[in-house]
FIPASE-129894 format. One record per residue (C-alpha): residue in one letter; x, y, z; residue number from 1. Coordinates in steps of 0.02 Angstrom, whole numbers. Example, Ala and Ser with C-alpha at 12.3 -4.5 7.8 and 13.67 -1.06 7.14 Angstrom:
site residuo->a&X->615&Y->-225&Z->390&num->1 $
site residuo->s&X->684&Y->-53&Z->357&num->2 $
//
This chain:
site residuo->x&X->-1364&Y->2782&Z->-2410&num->1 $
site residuo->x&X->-1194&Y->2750&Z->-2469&num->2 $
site residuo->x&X->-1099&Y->2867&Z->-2327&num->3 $
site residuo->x&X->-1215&Y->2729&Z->-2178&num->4 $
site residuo->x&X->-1169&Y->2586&Z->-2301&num->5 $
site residuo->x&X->-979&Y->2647&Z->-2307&num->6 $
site residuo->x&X->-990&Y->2665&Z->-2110&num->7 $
site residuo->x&X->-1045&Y->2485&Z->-2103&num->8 $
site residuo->x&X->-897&Y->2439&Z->-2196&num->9 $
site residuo->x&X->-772&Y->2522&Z->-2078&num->10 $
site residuo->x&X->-858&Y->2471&Z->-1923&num->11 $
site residuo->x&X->-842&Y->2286&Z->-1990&num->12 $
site residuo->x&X->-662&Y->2308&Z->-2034&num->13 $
site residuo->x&X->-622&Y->2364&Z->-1879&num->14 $
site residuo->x&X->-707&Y->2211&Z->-1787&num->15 $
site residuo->x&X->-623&Y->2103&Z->-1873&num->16 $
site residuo->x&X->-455&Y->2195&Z->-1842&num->17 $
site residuo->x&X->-473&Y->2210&Z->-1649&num->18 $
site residuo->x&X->-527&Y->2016&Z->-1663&num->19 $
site residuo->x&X->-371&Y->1951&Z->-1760&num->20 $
site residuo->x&X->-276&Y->2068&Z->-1644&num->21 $
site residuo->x&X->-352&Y->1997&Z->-1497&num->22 $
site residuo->x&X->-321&Y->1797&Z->-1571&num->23 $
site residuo->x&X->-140&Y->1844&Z->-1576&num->24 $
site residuo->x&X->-116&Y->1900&Z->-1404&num->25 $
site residuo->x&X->-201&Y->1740&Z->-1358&num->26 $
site residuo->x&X->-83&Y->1632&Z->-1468&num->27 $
site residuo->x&X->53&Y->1734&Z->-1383&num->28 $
site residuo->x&X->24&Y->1708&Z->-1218&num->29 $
site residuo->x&X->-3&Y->1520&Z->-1235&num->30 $
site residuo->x&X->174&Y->1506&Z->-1301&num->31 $
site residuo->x&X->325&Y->1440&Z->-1188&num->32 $
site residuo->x&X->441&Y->1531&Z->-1282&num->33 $
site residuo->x&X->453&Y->1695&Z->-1148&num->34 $
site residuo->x&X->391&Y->1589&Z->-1014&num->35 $
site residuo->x&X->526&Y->1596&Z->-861&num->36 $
site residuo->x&X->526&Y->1438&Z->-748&num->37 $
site residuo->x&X->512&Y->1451&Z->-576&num->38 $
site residuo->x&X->695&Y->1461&Z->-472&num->39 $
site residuo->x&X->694&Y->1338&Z->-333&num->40 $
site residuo->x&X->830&Y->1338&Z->-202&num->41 $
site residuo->x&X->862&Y->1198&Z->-40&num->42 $
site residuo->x&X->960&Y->1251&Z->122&num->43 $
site residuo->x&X->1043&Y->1083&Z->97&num->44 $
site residuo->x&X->1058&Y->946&Z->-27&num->45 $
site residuo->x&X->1105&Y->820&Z->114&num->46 $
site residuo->x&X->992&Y->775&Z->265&num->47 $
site residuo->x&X->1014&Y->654&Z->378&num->48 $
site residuo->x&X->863&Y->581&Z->461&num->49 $
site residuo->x&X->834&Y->487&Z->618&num->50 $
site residuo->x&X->695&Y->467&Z->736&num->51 $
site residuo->x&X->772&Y->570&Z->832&num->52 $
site residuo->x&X->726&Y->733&Z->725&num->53 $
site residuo->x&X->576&Y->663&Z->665&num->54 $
site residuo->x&X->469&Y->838&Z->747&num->55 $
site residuo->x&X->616&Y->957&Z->684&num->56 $
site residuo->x&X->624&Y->1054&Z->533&num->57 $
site residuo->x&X->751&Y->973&Z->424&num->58 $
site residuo->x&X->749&Y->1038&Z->260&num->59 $
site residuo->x&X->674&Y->1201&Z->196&num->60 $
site residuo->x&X->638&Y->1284&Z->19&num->61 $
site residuo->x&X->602&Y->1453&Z->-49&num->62 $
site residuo->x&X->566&Y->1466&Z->-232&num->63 $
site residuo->x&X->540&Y->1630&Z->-342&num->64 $
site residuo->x&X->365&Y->1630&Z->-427&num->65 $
site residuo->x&X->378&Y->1592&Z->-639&num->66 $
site residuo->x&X->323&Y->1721&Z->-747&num->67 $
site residuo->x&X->219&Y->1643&Z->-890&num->68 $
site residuo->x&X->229&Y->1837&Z->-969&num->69 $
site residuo->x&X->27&Y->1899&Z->-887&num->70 $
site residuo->x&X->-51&Y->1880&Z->-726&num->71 $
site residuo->x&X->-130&Y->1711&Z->-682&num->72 $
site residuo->x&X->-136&Y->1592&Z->-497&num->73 $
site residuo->x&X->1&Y->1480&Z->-533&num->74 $
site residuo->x&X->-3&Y->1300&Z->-448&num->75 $
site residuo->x&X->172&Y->1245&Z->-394&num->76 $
site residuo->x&X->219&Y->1076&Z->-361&num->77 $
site residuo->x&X->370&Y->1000&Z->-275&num->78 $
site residuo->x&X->403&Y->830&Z->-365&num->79 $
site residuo->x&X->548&Y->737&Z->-280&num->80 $
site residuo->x&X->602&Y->559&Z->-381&num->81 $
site residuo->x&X->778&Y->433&Z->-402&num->82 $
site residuo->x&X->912&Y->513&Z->-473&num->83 $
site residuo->x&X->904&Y->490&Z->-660&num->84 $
site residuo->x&X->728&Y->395&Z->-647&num->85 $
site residuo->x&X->665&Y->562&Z->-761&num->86 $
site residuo->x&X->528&Y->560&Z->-613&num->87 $
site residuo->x&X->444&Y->397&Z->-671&num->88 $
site residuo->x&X->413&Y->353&Z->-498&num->89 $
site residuo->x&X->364&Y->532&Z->-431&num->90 $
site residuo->x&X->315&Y->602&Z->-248&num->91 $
site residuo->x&X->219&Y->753&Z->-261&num->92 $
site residuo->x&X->175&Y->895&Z->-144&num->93 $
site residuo->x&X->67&Y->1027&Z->-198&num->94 $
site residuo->x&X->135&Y->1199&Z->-109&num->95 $
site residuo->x&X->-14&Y->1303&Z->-34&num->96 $
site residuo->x&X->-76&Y->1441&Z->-128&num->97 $
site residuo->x&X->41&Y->1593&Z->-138&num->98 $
site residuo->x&X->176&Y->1537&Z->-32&num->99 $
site residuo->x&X->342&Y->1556&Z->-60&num->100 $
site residuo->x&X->430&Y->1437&Z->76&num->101 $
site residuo->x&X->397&Y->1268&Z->141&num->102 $
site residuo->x&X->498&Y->1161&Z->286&num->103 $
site residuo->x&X->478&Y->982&Z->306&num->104 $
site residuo->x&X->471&Y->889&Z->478&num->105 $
site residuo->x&X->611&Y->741&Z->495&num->106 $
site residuo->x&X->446&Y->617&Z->494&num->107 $
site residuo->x&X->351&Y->717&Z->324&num->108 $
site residuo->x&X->512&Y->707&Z->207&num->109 $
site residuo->x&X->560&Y->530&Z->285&num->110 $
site residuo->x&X->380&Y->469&Z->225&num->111 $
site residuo->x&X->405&Y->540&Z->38&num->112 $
site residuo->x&X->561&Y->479&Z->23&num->113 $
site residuo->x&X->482&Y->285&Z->74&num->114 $
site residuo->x&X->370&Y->318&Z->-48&num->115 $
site residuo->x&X->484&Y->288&Z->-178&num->116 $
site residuo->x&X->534&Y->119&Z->-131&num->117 $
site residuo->x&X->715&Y->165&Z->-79&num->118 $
site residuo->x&X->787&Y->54&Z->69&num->119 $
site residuo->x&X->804&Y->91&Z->217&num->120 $
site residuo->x&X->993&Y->138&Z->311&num->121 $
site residuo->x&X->1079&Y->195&Z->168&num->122 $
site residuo->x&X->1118&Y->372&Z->81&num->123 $
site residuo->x&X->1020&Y->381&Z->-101&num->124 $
site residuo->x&X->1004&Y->484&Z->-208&num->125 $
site residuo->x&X->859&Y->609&Z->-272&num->126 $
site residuo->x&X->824&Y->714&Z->-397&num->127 $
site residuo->x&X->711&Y->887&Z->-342&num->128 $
site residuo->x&X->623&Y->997&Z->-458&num->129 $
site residuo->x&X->464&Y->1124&Z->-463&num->130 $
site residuo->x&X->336&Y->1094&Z->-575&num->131 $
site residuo->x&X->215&Y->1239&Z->-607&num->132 $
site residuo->x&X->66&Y->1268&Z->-702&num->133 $
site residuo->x&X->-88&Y->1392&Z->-758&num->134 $
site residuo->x&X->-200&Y->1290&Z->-867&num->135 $
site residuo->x&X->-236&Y->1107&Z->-912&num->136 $
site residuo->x&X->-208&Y->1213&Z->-1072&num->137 $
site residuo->x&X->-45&Y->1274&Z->-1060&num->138 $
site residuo->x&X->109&Y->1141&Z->-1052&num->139 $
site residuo->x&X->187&Y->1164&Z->-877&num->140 $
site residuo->x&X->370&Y->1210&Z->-839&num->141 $
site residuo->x&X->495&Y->1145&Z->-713&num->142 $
site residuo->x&X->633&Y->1227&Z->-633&num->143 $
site residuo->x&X->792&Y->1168&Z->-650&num->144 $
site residuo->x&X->854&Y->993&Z->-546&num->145 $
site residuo->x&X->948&Y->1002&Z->-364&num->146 $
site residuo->x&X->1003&Y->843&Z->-304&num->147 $
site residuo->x&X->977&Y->777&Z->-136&num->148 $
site residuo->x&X->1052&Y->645&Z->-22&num->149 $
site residuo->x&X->956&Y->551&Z->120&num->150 $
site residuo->x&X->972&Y->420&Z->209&num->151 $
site residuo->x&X->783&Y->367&Z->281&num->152 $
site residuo->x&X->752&Y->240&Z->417&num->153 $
site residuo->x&X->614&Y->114&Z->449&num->154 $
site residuo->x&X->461&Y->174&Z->521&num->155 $
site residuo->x&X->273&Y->178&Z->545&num->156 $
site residuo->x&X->170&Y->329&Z->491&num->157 $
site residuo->x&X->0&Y->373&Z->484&num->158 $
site residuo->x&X->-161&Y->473&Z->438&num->159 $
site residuo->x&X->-303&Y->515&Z->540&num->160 $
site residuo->x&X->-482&Y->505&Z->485&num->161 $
site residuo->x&X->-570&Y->647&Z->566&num->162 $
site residuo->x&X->-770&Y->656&Z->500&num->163 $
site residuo->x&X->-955&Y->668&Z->500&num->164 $
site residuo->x&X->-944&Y->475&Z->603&num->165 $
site residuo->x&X->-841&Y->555&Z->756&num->166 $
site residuo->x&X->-857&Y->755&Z->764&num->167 $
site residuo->x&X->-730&Y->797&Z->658&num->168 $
site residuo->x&X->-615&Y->797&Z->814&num->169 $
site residuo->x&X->-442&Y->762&Z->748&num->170 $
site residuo->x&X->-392&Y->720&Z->918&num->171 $
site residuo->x&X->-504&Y->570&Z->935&num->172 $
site residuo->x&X->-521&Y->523&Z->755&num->173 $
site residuo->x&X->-472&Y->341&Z->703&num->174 $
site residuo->x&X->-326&Y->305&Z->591&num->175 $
site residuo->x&X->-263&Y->224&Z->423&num->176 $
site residuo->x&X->-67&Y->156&Z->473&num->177 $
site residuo->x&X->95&Y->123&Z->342&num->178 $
site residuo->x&X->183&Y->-27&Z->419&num->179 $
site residuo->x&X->344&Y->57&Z->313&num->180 $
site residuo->x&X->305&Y->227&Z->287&num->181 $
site residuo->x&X->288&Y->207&Z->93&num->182 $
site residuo->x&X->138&Y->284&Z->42&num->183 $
site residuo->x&X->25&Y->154&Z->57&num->184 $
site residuo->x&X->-95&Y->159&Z->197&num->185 $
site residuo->x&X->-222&Y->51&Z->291&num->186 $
site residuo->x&X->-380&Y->44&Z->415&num->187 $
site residuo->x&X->-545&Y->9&Z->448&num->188 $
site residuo->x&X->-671&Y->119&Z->464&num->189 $
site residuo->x&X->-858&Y->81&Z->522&num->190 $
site residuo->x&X->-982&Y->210&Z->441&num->191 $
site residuo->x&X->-1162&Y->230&Z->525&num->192 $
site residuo->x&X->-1220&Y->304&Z->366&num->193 $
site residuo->x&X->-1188&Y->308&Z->179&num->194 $
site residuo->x&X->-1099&Y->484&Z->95&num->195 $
site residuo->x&X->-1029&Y->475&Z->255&num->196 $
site residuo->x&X->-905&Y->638&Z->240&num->197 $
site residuo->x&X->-714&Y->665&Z->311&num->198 $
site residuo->x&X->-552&Y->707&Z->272&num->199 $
site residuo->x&X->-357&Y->651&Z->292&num->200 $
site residuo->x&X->-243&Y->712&Z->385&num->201 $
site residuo->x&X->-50&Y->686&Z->446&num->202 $
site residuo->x&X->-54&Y->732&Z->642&num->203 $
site residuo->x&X->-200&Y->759&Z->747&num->204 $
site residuo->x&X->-244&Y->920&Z->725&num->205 $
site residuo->x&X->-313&Y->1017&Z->556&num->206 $
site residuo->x&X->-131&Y->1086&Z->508&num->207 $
site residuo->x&X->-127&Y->982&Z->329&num->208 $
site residuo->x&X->-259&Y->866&Z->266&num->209 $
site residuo->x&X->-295&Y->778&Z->121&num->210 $
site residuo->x&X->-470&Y->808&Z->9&num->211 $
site residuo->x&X->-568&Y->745&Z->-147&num->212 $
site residuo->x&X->-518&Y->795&Z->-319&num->213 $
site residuo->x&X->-633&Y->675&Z->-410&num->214 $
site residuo->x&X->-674&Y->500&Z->-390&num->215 $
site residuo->x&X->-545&Y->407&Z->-315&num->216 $
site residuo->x&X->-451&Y->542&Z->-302&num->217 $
site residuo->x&X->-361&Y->657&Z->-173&num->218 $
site residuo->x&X->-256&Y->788&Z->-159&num->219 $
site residuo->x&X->-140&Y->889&Z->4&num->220 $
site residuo->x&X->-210&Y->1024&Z->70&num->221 $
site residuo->x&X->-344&Y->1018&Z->-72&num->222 $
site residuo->x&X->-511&Y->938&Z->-105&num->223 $
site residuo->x&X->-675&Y->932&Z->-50&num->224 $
site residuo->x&X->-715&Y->818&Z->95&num->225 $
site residuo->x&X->-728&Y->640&Z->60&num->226 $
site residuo->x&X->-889&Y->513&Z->63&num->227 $
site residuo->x&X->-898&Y->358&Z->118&num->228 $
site residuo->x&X->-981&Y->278&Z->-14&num->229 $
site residuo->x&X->-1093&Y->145&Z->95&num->230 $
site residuo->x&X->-1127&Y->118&Z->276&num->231 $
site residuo->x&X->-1056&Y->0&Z->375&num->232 $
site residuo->x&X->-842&Y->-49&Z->388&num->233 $
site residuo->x&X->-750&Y->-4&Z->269&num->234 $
site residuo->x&X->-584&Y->-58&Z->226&num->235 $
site residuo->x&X->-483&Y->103&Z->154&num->236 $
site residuo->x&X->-334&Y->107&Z->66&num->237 $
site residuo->x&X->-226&Y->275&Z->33&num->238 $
site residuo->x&X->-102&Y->292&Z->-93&num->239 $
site residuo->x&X->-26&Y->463&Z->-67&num->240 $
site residuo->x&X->114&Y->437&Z->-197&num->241 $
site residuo->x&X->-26&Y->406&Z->-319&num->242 $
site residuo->x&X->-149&Y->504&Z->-223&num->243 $
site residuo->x&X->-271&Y->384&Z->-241&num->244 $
site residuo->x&X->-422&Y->317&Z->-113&num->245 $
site residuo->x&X->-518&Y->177&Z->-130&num->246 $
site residuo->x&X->-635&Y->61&Z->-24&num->247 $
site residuo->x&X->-703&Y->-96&Z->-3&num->248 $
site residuo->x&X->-826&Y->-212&Z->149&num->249 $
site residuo->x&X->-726&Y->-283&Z->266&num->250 $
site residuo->x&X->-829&Y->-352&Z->388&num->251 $
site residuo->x&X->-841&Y->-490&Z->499&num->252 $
site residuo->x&X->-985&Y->-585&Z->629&num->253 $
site residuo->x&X->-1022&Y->-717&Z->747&num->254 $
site residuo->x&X->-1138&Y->-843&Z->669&num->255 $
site residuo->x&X->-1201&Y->-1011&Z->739&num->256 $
site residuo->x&X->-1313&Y->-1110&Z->862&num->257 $
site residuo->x&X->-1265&Y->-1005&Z->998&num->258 $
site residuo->x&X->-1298&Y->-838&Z->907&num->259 $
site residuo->x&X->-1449&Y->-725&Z->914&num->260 $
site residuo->x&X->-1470&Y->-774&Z->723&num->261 $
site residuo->x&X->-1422&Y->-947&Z->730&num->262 $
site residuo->x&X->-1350&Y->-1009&Z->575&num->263 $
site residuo->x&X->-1445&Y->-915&Z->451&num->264 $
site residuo->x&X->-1376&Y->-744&Z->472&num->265 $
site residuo->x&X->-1224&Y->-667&Z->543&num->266 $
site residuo->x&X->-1237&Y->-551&Z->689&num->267 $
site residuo->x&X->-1100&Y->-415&Z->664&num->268 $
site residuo->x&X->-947&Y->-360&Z->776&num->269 $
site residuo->x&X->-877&Y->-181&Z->760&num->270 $
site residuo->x&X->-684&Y->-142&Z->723&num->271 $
site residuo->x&X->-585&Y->-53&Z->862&num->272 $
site residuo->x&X->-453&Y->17&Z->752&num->273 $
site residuo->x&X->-352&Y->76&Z->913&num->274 $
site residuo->x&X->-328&Y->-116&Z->953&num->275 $
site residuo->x&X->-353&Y->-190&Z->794&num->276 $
site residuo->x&X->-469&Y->-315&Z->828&num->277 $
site residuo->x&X->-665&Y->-350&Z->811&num->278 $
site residuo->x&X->-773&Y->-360&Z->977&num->279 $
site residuo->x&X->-953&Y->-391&Z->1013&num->280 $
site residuo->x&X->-1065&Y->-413&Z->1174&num->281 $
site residuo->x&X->-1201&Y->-529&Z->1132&num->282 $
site residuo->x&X->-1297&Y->-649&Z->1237&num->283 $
site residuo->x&X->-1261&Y->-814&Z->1190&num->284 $
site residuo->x&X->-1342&Y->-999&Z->1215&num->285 $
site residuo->x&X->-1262&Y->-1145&Z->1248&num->286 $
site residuo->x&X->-1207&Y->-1222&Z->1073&num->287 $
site residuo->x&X->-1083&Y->-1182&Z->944&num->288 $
site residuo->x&X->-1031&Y->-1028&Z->845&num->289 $
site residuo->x&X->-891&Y->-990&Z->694&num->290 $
site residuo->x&X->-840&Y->-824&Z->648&num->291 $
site residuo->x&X->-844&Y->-768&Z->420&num->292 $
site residuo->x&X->-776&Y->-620&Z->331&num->293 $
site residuo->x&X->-909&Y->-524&Z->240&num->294 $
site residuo->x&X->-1082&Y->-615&Z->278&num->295 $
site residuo->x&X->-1003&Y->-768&Z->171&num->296 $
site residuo->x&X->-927&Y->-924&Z->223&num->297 $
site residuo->x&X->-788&Y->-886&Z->85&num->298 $
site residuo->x&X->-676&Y->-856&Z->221&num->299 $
site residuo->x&X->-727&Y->-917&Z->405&num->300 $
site residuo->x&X->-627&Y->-972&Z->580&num->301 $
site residuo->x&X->-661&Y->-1075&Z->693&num->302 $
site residuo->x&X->-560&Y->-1179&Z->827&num->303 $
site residuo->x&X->-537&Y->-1211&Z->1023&num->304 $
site residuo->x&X->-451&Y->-1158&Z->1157&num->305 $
site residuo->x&X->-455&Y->-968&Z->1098&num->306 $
site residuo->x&X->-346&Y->-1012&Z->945&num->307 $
site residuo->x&X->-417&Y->-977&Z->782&num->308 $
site residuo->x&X->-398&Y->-1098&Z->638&num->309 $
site residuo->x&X->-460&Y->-1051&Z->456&num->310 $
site residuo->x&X->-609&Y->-1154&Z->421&num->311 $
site residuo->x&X->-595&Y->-1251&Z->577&num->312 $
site residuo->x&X->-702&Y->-1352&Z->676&num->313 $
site residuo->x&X->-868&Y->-1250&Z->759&num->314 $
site residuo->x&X->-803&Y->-1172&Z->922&num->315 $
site residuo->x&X->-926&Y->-1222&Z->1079&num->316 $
site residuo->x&X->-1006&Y->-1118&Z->1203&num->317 $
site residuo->x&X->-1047&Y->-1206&Z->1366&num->318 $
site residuo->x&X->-1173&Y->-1095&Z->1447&num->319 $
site residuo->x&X->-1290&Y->-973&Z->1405&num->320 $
site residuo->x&X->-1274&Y->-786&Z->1447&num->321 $
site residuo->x&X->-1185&Y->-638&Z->1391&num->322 $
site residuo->x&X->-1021&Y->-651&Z->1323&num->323 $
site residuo->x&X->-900&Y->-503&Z->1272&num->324 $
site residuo->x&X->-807&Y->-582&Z->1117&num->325 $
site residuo->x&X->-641&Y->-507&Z->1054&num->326 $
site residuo->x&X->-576&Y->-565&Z->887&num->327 $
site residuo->x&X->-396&Y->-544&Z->859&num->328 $
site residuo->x&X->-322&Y->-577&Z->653&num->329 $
site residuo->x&X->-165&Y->-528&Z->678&num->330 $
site residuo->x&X->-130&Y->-643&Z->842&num->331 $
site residuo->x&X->-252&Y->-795&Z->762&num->332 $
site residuo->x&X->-335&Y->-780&Z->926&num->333 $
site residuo->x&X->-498&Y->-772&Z->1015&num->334 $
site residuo->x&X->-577&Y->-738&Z->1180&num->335 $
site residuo->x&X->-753&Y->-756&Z->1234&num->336 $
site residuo->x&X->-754&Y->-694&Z->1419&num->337 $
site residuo->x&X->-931&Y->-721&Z->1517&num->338 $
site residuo->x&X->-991&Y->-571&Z->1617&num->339 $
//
């Protein structure tokens, strides 16, 4: 009895040796003191940009991989910010899984650079860096700063919305547009159904897209598709400085004496996001009609003479029949054309 209960004794010691032993790997390998950052070098720290070179390769990076002292996927990010801003106002790119080298088109590093609010026309300056990481656990490490000089110029970008609504067909999908090319982009989108899925992406074509991290949140070449979270349009904003999505109803519809409806009830126009403006083919009678935002009279048009005035006077149709009417918000106009 006392050689098992002596065994015991050992076999517990040596548990509790091999688990201590095992805790202080662990508290080893989640130090930064050994930990190596990763070594990022630029073919050039000045780049001039111009429309001109908007399709060529303008700058490119290779970086050696950290070494956080064991094996683990390491996520690399290339965060570009102002000179001496200590990346308060950030632009981040997350680098694809394993690779090693990156180039940026004229028009890609043009559009991160906007992002940052910089003017247009004029050299500034930018600070570059690599952030890279293992675990939400672990504090990440940076590589050491390279400075770079550009000078970007004024321009329109966009993203496409290729989806469940359309075929995923990059090539036809609809698109989200950045009047200056910082960050911050636009469109309407009409959904037949809710959970609606797609994703994001910077040409036509599936070369780089954008995905969904969480809720209101995306990520480059990342993600899971996005839903649409209700049917109908949808007004979408993109923030891919903050890499943010949101949405909101943006509709608008014909209401009035003339209108299927009458004045009880809108009936609704679709969004051609190619043109920008609202249409509908309805058949009208002869009477009046106004056009409202959002099934509310909150914000409404009406007018004469195919000009638009907010909360005008009820716009008249003459004679009954079918009418293709075009709505235009950005010109103030309107056109109801009799087939």
């Amino acid at each position: 009895m006392k050689i098992r209960h002596y065994i015991g004794m050992i076999l517990t010691l040596f548990a509790v040796f091999q688990s201590c032993k095992k805790d202080e790997t662990q508290a080893r390998l989640a130090s930064g003191d050994a930990v190596k950052p990763a070594t990022l070098n630029l073919d050039k720290t000045t780049v001039t940009l111009s429309k001109e070179n908007a399709s060529d390769t303008v700058l490119h990076f290779t970086l050696v991989q950290p070494d956080f002292g064991f094996q683990a996927a390491v996520t690399n990010v290339l965060q570009i910010g102002l000179k001496g801003d200590n990346f308060k106002t950030v632009k981040e790119v997350v680098i694809p899984n394993g690779r090693t080298s990156l180039g940026f088109t004229g028009n890609e590093l043009n559009s991160y650079l906007l992002a940052l609010g910089v003017p247009t026309g004029e050299a500034s300056d930018f600070d570059v860096r690599l952030k890279s990481s293992i675990s939400s656990k672990i504090a990440p490490v940076f590589s050491p700063l390279i400075n770079l000089k550009a000078s970007p110029y004024a321009s329109t970008s966009y993203l496409y919305v290729p989806g469940a609504y359309q075929g995923w067909d990059p090539v036809t999908a609809e698109s989200l547009v950045s009047p200056t090319s910082n960050g911050i982009y636009t469109g309407i989108i009409y959904f037949p159904e809710a959970n609606s899925e797609f994703k994001l992406t910077t040409e036509r074509n599936w070369a780089n897209s954008y995905g969904q991290t969480a809720a209101g949140k995306i990520a480059y070449n990342s993600g899971d598709n996005i839903k649409a979270p209700r049917a109908g349009s949808l007004e979408i904003e993109v923030n891919t400085t903050a890499n943010t999505i949101t949405f909101k109803d943006h509709s608008w519809g014909a209401i009035g004496s003339a209108t299927p409806k009458g004045w009880d009830a809108d009936t609704d126009m679709r969004y051609d996001n190619a043109n920008q403006v609202w249409k509908l083919s309805v058949s009208l009678t002869a009477g009046a009609i106004k056009f409202r935002k959002n099934h509310d009279w909150g914000t409404n048009f009406g007018g004469a003479n195919g000009n638009l005035v907010a909360g005008g006077s009820d716009i008249a149709v003459a004679n009954a029949g079918t009418y293709d009417i075009v709505l235009d918000l950005n010109a103030n106009t309107y056109t109801l054309m009799k087939k």
